[in-house]
N, C-alpha and C positions, 0 to 999 in steps of 0.2 A: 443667490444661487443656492440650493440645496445640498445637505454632503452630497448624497448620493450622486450627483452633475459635477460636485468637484473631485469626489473621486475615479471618474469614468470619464472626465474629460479627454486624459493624456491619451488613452484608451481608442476613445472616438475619434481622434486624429491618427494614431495609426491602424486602426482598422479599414479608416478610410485611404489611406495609404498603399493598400494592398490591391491588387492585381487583381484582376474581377478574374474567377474559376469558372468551372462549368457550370451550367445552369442549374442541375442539382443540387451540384456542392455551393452554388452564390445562394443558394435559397438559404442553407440550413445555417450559414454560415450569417447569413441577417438574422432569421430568425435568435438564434442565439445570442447576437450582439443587441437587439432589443430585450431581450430577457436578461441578459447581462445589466444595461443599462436598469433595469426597473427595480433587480433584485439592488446591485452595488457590493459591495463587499460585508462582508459578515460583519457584526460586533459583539462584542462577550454580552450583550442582552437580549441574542440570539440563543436558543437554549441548546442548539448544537455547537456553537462556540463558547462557551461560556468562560473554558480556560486558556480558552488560546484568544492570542490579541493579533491579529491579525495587520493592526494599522501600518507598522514598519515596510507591508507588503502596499496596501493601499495608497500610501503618501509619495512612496518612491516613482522615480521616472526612470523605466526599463526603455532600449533602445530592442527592437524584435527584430529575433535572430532567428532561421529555420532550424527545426529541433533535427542537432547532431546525431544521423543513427549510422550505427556501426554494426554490419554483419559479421560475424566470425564465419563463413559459406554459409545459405540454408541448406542442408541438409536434404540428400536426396526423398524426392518423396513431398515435399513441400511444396506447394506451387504461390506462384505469386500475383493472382489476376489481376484485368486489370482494375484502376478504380471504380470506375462507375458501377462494378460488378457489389462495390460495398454500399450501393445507397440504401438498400433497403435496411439493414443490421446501424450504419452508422449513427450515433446518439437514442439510441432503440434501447440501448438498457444500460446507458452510464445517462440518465436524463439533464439535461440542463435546467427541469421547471426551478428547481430547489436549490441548488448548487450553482453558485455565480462561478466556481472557477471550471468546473467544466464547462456551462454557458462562454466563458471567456475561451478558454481552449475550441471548444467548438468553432468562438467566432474565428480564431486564429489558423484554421486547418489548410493545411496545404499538401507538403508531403507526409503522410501518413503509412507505417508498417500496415500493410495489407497481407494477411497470409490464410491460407486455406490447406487442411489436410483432407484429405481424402476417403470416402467413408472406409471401412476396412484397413487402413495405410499402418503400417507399425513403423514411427520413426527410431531409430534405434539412439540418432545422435540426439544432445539438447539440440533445441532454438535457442541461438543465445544471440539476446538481442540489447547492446551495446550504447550508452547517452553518455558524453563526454561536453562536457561546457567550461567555459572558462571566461570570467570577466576580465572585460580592459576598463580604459580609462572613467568608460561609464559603464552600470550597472547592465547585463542585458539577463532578457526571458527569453523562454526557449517553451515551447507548447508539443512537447513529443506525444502521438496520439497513436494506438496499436490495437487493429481490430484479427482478430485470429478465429477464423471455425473450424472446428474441429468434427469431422464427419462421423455417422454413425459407426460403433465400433472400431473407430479408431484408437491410437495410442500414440503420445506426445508428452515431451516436458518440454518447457520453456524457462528458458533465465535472463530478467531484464537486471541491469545493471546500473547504476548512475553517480558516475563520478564527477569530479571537478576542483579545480581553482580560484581563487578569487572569489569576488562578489555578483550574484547574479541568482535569478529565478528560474526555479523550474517549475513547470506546473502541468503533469501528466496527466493523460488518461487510458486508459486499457480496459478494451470489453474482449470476453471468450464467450465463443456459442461453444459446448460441448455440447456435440451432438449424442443424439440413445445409446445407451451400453459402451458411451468412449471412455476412456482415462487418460484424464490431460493433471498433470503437475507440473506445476507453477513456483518458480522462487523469485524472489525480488531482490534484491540486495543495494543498498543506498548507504554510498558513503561521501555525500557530497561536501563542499569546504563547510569550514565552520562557518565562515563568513556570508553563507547561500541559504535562502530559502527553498524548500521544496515542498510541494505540495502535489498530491496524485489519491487518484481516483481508481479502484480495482472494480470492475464490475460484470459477473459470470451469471449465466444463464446455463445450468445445469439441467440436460436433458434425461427422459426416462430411464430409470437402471443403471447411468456414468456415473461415473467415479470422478470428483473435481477434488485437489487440495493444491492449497497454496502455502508460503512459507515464506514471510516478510522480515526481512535484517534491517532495522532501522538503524544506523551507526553514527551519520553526520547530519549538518545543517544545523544553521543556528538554529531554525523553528524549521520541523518539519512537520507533517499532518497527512496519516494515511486513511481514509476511506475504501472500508473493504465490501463491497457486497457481494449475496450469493444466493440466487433465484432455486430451488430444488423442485425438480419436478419428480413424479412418483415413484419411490422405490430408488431417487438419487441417494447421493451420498456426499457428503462436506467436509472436507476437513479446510481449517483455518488456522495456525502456529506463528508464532512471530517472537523475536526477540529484539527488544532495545535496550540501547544502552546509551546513556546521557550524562556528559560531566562539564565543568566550569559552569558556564549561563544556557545553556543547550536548552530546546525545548522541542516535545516531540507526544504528539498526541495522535490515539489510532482510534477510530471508531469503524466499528465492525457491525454488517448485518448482516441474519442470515434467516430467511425467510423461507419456512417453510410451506410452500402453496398447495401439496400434493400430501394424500397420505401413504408411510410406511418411506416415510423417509429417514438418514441418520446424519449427524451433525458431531463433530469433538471440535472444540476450540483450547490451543493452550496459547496463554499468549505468558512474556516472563520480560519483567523489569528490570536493570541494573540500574542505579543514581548516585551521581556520584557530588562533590562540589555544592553548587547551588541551584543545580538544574531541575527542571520539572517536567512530568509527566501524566500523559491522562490516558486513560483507558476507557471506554465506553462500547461494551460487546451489548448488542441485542439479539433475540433469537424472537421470532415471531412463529408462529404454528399459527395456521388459517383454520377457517370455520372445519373442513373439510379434508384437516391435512391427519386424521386419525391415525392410530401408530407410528406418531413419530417418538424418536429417539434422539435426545440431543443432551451435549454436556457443554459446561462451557468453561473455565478455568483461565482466572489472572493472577499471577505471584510477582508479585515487586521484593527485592533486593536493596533497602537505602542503606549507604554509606556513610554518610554525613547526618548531619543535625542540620544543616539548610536546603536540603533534595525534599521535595515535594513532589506526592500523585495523589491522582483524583482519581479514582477507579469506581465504576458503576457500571456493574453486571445486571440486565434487565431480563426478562420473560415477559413476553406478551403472548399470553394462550389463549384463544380461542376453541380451539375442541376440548374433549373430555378424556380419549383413551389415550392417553400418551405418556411418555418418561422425558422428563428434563430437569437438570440439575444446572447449576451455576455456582459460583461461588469467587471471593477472592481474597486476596493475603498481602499484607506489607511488613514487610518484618527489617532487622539487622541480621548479619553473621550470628550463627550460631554459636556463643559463648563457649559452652562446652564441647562443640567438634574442633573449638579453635586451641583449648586450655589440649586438648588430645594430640592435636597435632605437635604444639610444643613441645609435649612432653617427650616427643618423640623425636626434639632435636632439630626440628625445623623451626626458624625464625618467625617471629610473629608478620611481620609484611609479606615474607612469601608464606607462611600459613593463610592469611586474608586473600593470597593474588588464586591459593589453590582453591579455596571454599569458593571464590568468585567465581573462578573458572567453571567449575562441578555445577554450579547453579545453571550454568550459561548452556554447557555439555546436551542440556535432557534436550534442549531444543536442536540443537545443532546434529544428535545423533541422529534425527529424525531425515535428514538430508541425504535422498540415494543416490545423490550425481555425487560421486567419490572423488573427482578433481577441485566441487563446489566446496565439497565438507572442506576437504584438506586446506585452502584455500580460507575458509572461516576459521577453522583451528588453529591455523595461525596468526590471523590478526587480534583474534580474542588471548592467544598467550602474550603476543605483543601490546596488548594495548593493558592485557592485566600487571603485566611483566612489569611495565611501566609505572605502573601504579604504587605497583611495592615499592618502587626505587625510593 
C-alpha cells in the first residue's frame, strides 16, 4: 500500500459514508475526493510545507462531525439564497487542484454559510459568523465552508470566529466575490484549544475599484496554518494584517498571496509575530504583479517579536514581478524586546516583568488599532492584556 492510500484510507470510508447530495454538489464533492486521494497530505518536502509537519494531522482518525455554525442574526440586508444558487462561485477561487485540505473540505460539503449582499446594500451591522467545536472521547473534524458575494457597490464587514475545547480538527475554507467599487472587511479571529489543529483557507476575488481588507488573530491550536489569498482586479485595493502569537510547543504558520492580475492596483500587508516558550512560526507573504498588471503599488511587511532562546520563525517575503512600471517593497524583522525602551521603563519605577508585558503589548497594539468594529478591538485588547498579564506573573 502506498502512503499516500494509507493516509486517505480512513478518509475514503467516510466520505463514502455520507449521504449522496444534489447532483451538483455529488459532482464536486467526487471530484474533489479524487484529487484529495491523488494529492494525500502534504510533507515538509513539499516546498509549501516545508516547516510545518503536518503528520500528527494525517495519521490521526477523526470521527466527521457537520461544521458548527453560529449566527449572532444576519443582519438586515443580507439574504440567504438558496444552495444550488452557489454552484457556479463554489471551489471557483479556494481551488482544490493544489491544496489537499481544501480538496478534503470540498469533499466533505454539506451544510455550508451561503450569503449574498446586494449590489448598492450598506450593511451597517458585522456578519458575524460563529465555529464552536469540541472533542469527546474521540478526536473529531469539522469541515466549516463559507461562500459570501458581495454585490457591486456594496459595503460589509464580516467576523468569522473559532473557538473550542478538547481535541479535534478544523479545517476551513472561506471564498468572498467582492463585487466593483464594494468594501467588504473581513476579520478572523481563532482561538481554538491548544490541544486542536486548525487549518483554513481565505480566498477573495476582488472586483474593479473594491476595496477588500482582511485581519487574521491567530492565538490557538497546537499547529495552526492559515492560507490567505487575494485575486485584484483593476484599480482594486488589498489590504492583508494579522497578528500571532505562540507559546509552550504551539505552531502556527501563514502564507499569504496576493496577486496582482490588473493594472493600477494597491496592496499593504502588515503581518506581526509574538513567540514565546519553544514554539515556532513561519511566515511566507508573496505578491505577484502580472505581465499586465502596470502601476501597481504594493508593500509588504513581517516583524516577529522572540522571547525566548527556543522560539523559532521562518519568514520569507517574496516578489514575483512580471511588469516594469510599478512600486513594491517587502521586507522583514526578528528581533528581542528593546533593551533600552525596557532599562527606560525601569527607570521609571515599573518592574521589569510588567515593563516586558508593556513592550509586548505596544508591539501587539499597531495591529490591533487597525480594527473598526469597536466591540472586536475591545474584545482583543483584552485578551492580549490577559494573556501578556500572564506572562509577567
Amino acid at each position: 500500500m502506498t502512503a499516500v492510500a494509507e493516509q486517505t484510507g480512513e478518509w475514503l470510508a467516510a466520505f463514502t459514508r455520507q449521504s449522496p447530495a444534489a447532483p451538483w454538489l455529488q459532482d464536486l464533492r467526487d471530484a474533489a475526493f479524487q484529487r484529495f486521494s491523488q494529492l494525500g497530505f502534504p510533507t515538509t518536502h513539499d516546498e509549501e510545507w516545508r516547516f510545518t509537519n503536518v503528520a500528527p494531522i494525517a495519521r490521526a482518525t477523526f470521527s466527521t462531525l457537520p461544521a458548527p455554525i453560529g449566527f449572532r442574526g444576519v443582519p438586515d440586508g443580507v439574504e440567504t439564497p438558496r444552495p444550488e444558487r452557489a454552484a457556479p462561485y463554489l471551489a471557483r477561487f479556494a481551488s482544490f487542484d493544489r491544496n489537499p485540505f481544501v480538496a478534503l473540505n470540498t469533499a466533505f460539503l454539506r451544510d455550508f454559510v451561503f450569503l449574498a449582499i446586494p449590489n448598492g446594500a450598506i450593511i451597517a451591522e458585522p456578519i458575524r459568523l460563529e465555529f464552536l467545536l469540541s472533542g469527546g472521547a474521540k478526536p473529531a473534524v469539522s469541515h466549516p465552508r463559507v461562500l459570501i458575494l458581495v454585490g457591486e457597490d456594496a459595503h460589509c464587514t464580516i467576523v468569522e470566529s473559532y473557538v473550542g475545547g478538547g481535541s479535534y480538527f478544523t479545517n476551513a475554507v472561506t471564498e468572498i466575490v467582492a463585487g466593483d467599487r464594494s468594501v467588504v472587511d473581513h476579520y478572523k479571529l481563532q482561538r481554538e484549544s491548544l490541544k486542536a489543529f486548525h487549518v483554513a483557507t481565505l480566498q477573495t476575488h476582488v472586483g474593479r475599484g473594491a476595496s477588500f481588507s482582511t485581519h487574521n488573530f491567530s492565538f490557538g491550536a497546537a499547529l495552526a496554518r492559515n492560507d490567505i489569498g487575494a485575486v485584484l482586479s483593476e484599480g482594486a485595493e488589498a489590504t492583508l494584517n494579522g497578528l500571532y502569537i505562540a507559546g509552550g510547543s504551539q505552531h502556527v504558520d501563514n502564507h499569504t498571496v496576493i496577486d496582482h492580475a490588473k493594472p493600477h492596483g494597491t496592496s499593504h500587508e502588515l503581518y506581526k509575530g509574538i513567540l514565546d516558550g519553544q514554539a515556532s512560526a513561519v511566515f511566507n507573504g508573496r505578491i505577484i504583479v502580472r505581465k499586465d498588471a502596470q502601476k501597481t503599488d504594493s508593500k509588504q511587511t513581517n516583524k516577529n517579536l522572540v522571547l525566548s532562546d527556543n522560539a523559532v520563525i521562518d519568514t520569507k517575503p517574496e516578489l514575483q514581478i512580471l511588469a516594469d512600471d510599478v512600486r513594491c517593497t517587502h521586507g522583514a524583522t526578528i528581533g528581542q524586546l528593546d533593551a533600552e525602551a525596557l532599562f527606560y521603563l525601569q527607570s521609571r519605577g515599573i518592574g521589569k516583568r510588567d515593563a516586558r508585558s508593556l513592550l509586548t503589548y505596544a508591539f501587539a497594539q499597531d495591529v490591533v488599532d487597525r480594527i473598526k468594529v469597536k466591540t472586536l478591538r475591545d474584545s482583543l485588547e483584552r485578551v492580549l492584556f490577559e494573556k501578556f498579564h500572564e506572562h509577567a506573573e
